[in-house]
C-alpha positions as CSV (number, residue, x, y, z in Angstrom):
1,X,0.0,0.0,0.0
2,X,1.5,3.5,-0.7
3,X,0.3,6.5,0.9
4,X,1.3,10.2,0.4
5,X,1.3,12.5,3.0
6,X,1.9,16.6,2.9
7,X,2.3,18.8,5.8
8,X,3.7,21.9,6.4
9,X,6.3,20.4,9.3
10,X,9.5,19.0,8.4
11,X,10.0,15.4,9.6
12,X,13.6,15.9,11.6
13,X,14.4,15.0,15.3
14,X,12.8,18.1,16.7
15,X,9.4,17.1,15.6
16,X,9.4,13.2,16.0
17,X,6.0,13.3,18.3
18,X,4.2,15.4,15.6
19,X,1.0,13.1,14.4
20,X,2.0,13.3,11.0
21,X,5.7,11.6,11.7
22,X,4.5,9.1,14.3
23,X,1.1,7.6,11.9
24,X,4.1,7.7,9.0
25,X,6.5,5.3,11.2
26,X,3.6,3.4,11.9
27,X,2.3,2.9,8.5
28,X,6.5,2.0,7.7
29,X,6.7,0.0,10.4
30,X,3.8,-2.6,9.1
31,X,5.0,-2.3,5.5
32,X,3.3,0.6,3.9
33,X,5.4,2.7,1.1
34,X,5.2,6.0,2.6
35,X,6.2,9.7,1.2
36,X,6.3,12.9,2.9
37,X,6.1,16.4,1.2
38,X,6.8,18.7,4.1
39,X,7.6,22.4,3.4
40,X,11.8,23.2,3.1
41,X,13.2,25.2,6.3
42,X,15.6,27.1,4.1
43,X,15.4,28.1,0.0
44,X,16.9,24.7,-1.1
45,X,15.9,21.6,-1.7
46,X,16.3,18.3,0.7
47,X,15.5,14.7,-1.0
48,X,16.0,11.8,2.4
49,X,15.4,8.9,4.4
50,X,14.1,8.5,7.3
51,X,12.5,5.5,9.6
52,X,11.9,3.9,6.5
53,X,10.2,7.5,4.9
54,X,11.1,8.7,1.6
55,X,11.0,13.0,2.6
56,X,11.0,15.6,-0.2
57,X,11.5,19.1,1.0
58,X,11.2,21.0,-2.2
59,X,11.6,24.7,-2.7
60,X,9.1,26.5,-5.5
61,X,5.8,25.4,-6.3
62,X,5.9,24.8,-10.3
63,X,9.2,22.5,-9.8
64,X,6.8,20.6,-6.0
65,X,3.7,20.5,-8.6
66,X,6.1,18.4,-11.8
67,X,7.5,16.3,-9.0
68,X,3.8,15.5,-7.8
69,X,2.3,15.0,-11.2
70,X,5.1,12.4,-11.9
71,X,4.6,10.5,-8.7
72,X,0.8,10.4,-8.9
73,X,1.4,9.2,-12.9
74,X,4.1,6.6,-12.2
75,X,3.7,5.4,-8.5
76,X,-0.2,6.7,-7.6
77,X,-0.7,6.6,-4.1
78,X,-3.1,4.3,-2.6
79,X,-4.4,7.3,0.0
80,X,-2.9,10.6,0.7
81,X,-2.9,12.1,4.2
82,X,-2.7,16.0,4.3
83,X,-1.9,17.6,7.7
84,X,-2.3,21.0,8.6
85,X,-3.7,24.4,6.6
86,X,-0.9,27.0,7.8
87,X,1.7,26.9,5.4
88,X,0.9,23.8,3.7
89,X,1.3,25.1,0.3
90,X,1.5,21.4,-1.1
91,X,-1.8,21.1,0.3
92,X,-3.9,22.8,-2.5
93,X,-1.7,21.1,-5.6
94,X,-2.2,17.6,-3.9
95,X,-5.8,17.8,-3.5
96,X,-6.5,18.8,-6.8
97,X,-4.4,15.8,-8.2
98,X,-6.4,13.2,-5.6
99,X,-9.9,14.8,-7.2
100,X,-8.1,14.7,-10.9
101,X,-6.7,10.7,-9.9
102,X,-9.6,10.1,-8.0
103,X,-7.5,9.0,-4.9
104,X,-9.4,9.6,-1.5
105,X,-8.0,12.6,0.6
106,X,-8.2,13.2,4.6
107,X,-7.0,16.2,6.5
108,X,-6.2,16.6,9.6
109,X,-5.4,20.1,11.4
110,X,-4.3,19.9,15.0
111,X,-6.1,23.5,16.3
112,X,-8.9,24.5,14.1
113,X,-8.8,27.6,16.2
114,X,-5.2,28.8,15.5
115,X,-7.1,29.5,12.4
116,X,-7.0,33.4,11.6
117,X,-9.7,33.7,9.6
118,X,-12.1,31.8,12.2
119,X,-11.3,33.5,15.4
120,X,-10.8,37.3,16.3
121,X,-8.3,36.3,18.9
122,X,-5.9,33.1,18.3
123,X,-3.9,33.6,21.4
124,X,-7.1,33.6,22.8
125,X,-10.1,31.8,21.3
126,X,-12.4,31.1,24.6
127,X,-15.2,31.7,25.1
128,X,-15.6,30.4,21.4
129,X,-19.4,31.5,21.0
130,X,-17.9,34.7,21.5
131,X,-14.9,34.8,19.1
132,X,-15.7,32.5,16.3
133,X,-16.3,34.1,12.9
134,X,-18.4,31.2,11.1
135,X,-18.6,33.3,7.9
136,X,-14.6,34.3,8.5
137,X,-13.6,31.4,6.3
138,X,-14.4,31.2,2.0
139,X,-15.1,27.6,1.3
140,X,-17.2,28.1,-1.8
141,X,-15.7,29.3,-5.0
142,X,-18.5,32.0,-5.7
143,X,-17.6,33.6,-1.9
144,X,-14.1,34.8,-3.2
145,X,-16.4,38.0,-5.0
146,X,-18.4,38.3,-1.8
147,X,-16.5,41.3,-1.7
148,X,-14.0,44.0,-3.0
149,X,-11.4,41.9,-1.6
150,X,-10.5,39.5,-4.6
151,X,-6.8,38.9,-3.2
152,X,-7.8,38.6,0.2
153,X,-10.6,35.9,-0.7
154,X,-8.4,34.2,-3.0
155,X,-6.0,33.2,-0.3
156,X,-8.5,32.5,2.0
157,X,-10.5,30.2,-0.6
158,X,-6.9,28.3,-1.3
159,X,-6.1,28.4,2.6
160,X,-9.1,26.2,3.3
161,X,-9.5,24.3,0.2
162,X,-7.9,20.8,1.5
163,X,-10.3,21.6,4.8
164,X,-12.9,22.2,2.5
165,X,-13.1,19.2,-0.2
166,X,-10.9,16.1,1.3
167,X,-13.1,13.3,1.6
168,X,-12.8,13.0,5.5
169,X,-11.5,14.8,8.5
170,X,-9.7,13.2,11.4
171,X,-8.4,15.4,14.5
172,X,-6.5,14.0,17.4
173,X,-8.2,16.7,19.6
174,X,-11.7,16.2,20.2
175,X,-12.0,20.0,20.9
176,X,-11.8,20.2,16.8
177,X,-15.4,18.1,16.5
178,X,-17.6,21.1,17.9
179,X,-15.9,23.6,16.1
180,X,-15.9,21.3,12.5
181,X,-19.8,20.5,13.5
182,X,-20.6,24.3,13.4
183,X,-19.1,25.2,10.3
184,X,-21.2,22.5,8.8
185,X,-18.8,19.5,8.2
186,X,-20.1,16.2,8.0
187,X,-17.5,13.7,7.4
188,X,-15.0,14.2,10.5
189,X,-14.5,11.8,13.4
190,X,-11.8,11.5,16.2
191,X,-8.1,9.6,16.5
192,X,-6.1,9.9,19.4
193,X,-2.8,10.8,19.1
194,X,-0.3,8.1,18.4
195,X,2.5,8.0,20.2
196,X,5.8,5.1,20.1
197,X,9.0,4.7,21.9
198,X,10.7,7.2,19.3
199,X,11.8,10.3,20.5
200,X,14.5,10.1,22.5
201,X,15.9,6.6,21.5
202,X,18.1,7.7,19.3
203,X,19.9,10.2,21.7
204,X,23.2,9.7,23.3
205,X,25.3,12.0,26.3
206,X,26.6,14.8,24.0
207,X,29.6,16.8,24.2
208,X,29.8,19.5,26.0
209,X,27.3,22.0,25.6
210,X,27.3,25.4,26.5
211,X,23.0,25.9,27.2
212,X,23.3,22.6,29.5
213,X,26.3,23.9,31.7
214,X,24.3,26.8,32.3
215,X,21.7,24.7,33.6
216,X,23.7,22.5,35.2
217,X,25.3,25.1,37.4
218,X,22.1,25.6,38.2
219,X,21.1,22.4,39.9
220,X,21.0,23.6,43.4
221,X,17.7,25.6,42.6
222,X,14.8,24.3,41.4
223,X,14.8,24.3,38.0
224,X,11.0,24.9,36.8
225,X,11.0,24.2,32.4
226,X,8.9,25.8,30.0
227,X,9.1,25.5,26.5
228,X,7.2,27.3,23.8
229,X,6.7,29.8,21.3
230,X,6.8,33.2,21.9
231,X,3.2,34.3,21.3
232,X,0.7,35.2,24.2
233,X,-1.3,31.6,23.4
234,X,1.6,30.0,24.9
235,X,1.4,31.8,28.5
236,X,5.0,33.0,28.2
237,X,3.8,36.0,30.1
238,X,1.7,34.2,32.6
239,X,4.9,31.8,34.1
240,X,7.3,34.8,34.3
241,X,4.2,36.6,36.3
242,X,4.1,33.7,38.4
243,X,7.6,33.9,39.6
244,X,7.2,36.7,41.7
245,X,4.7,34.6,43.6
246,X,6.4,32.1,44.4
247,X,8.2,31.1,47.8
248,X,11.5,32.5,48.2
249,X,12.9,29.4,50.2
250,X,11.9,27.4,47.7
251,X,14.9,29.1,45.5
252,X,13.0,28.4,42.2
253,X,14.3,29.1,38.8
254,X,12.9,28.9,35.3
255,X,14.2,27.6,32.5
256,X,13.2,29.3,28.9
257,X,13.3,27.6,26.1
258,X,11.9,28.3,22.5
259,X,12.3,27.7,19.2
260,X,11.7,31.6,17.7
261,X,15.2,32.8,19.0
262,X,18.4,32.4,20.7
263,X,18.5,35.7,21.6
264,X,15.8,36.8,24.7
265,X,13.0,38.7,22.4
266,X,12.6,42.2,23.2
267,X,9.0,41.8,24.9
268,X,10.3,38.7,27.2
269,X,13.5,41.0,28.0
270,X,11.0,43.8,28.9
271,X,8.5,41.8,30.7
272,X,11.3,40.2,33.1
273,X,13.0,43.3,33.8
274,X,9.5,45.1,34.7
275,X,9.1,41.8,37.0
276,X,12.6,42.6,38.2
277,X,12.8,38.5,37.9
278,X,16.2,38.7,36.4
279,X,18.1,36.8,38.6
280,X,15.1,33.7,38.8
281,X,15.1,33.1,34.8
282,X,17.2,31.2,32.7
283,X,16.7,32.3,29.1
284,X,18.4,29.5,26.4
285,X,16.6,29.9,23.3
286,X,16.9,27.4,20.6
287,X,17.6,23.5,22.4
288,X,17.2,20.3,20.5
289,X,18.3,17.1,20.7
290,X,20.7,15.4,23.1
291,X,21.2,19.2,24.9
292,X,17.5,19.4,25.4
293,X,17.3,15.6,26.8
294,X,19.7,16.4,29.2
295,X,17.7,20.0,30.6
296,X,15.0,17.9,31.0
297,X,16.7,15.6,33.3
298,X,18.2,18.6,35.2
299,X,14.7,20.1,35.5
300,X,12.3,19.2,38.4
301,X,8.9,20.0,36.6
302,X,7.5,21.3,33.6
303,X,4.8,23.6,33.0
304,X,2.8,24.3,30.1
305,X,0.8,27.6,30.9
306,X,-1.1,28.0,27.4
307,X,-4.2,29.9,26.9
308,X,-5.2,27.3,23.7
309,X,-3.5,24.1,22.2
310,X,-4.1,22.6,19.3
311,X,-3.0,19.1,21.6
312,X,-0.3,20.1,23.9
313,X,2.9,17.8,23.0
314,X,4.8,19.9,25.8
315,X,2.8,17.7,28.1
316,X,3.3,14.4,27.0
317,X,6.6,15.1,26.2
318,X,7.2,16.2,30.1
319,X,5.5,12.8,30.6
320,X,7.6,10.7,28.6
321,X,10.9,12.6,30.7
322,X,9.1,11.3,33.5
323,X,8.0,14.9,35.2
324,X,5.0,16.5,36.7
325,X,3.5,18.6,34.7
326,X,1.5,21.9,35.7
327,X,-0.8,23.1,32.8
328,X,-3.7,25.2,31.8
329,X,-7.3,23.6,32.3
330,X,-7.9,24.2,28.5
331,X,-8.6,22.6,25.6
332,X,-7.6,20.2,24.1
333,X,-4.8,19.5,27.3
334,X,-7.7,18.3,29.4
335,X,-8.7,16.1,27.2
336,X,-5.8,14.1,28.6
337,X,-4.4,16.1,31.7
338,X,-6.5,15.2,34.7
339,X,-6.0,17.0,37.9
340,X,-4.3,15.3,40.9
341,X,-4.3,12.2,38.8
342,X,-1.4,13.0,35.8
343,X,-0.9,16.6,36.5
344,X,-2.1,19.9,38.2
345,X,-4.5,21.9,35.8
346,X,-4.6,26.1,36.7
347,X,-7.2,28.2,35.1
348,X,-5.3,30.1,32.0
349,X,-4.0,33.3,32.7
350,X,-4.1,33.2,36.1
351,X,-0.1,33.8,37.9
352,X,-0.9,33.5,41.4
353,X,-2.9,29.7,40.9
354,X,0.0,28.7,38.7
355,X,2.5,29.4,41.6
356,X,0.3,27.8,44.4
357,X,0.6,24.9,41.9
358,X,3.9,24.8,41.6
359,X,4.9,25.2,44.9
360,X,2.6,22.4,45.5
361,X,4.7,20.1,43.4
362,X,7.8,21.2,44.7
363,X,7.0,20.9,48.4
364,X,5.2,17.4,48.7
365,X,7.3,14.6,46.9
366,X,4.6,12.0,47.4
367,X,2.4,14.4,44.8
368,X,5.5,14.5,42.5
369,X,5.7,11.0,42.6
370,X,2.1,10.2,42.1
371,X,1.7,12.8,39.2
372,X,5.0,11.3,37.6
373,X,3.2,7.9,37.4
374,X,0.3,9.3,36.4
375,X,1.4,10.5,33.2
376,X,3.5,7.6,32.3
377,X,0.1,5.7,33.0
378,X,-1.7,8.2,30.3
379,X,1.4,8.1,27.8
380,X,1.4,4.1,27.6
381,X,-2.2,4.2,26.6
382,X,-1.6,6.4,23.8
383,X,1.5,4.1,22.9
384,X,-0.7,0.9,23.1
385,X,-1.4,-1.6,20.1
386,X,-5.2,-0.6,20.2
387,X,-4.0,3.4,19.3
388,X,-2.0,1.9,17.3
389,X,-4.9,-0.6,15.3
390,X,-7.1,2.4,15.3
391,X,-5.2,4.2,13.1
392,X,-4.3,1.0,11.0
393,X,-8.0,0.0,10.5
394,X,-8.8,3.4,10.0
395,X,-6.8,3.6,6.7
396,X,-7.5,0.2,5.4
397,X,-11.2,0.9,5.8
398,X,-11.1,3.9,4.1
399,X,-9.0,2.3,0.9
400,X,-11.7,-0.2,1.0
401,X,-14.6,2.2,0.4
């Protein structure tokens, strides 16, 4: 069986837990031919392996759309998968060859609601009957003159147009369901994420490396880890808030980590120094790999203080590192974070609960032990041969249709 897949994230060690790479390893694994399209990270192209994937990372859309043409001529794909609308632009071109071919299409988007043209507010999208634009998105052809806006509508046609005609929708957040009900869908239903043994199996002690000794000089404190974009969504603001709440004895320090910019953005530097926090944050930037491994070891706890996730992979990741996890009571991490049980949920946006929390965690080790547990309990489930034979039977039933 050969299957197809295009998303807009490159399949590389950083993103190992994303849906689209651990369904591909999967499908590999039980002797599917499987081939990625994933958007290049720099204006060249890459042609790879990986886990038994054949990757093309191709830079300009006439030379993507010959190489796609060719494939779906000489080697047509049994099923194509297409993940995610934001900055997919293989999405359109492959969709259009599955109606020309007549090969059946799904999509799958993790967040419907990081969607721009469905929400007034995508760092914050709750309540949702009071910030969802229905009529935001063009998904007839005849909408794109609605308006004096041609361009506008043309992109915003194209944007949703694999949302829009695949033949089915799956989402791995069950969040996604009320929010692809109201706009009128009919043909979606829910996975869980898969998850395998993957991500850190291939890493070894590094050399020395400069972002860990920082940390490590650290270990006398208690190290606290966040990780996450810099965008408001993410409650970067709401952990460094939090810090001036916390108990001084408890000599707490947190670790930043994100992948916009080694350098501390100017909005972080200005919200830490109006804090005066200075001496209680660790800003590293960019960490992957091997260095990143190792922080988590060094760390005590993570938290994960976002206002919306599309799934929240900062929290099974803190799970599969075997640490408790403090998040935001928000969807979709609730649909798998339960309080007391796997982790301690806050109400987004709120500092002084997030501290409480913390300080919580960091004071009674029976708790840390018994949310640690906990969330290697949750992660095994969505590790387990029934996950994976859901996604398995979910693809051969669809072929068989």
């Amino acid at each position: 069986m050969r299957i197809l897949i295009a998303t807009s994230y490159g399949f590389n060690a950083r993103m190992r837990n994303f849906i689209e790479f651990t369904v591909a390893r999967l499908l590999a694994n039980n002797g599917w031919q499987v081939t990625v399209f994933a958007e290049p990270e720099e204006n060249k192209d890459e042609i790879y392996a990986t886990d038994n994937i054949r990757v093309f990372k191709i830079f300009g859309n006439f030379k993507k759309m010959f190489l796609l043409l060719k494939m779906f001529l000489l080697k047509k794909p049994d099923i194509v998968h297409i993940f995610n609308m934001r900055n997919n632009h293989t999405a359109v071109i492959v969709c259009v060859l599955c109606k020309i071919f007549r090969i059946p299409c799904v999509f799958t988007e993790y967040g419907l609601l990081h969607n721009h043209y469905l929400v007034s507010d995508r760092d914050n999208p709750y309540p949702m009957k009071d910030k969802l634009i229905k009529n935001g998105p063009v998904f007839s052809f005849f909408k794109i003159f609605r308006n004096f806006n041609l361009k506008n509508n043309v992109r915003n046609y194209a944007f949703h147009f694999a949302l829009n005609h695949a033949n089915e929708l799956v989402f791995i957040s069950k969040h996604n369901l009320e929010v692809a009900g109201t706009l009128g869908f009919k043909n979606f239903r829910y996975l869980p994420h898969l998850f395998d043994d993957s991500r850190w199996a291939e890493h070894q002690k590094s050399k020395k490396n400069e972002k860990v000794e920082t940390v490590r000089k650290n270990s006398a404190y208690n190290l606290i880890l966040f990780i996450g974009q810099i965008k408001l969504r993410k409650g970067w603001d709401t952990i460094l808030e939090a810090l001036q709440y916390l108990d001084k004895d408890l000599k707490a320090k947190l670790i930043f980590i994100t992948a916009t910019s080694d350098s501390e953005p100017p909005e972080v530097k200005e919200k830490v120094d109006k804090l005066r926090i200075r001496n209680n944050v660790i800003f590293l930037g960019k960490v992957d790999g091997t260095p990143l491994k190792e922080i988590y070891e060094l760390a005590k706890m993570v938290v994960v203080p976002s206002r919306y996730e599309g799934f929240g992979l900062a929290v099974t990741e803190a799970w599969e590192m075997k640490k408790p996890v403090v998040a935001s009571d928000v969807p979709a991490i609730n649909e798998h974070l339960i309080n007391e049980v796997n982790g301690l949920s806050v109400p987004p946006g709120d500092p002084t609960s997030l501290a409480r929390a913390i300080e919580r965690i960091l004071k009674n080790p029976d708790l840390h032990q018994k949310i640690t547990m906990g969330g290697l309990n949750t992660l095994e489930k969505l590790k387990s041969q029934e996950t994976q034979n859901q996604w398995l039977d979910f693809y051969k039933s669809f072929i068989k249709k």
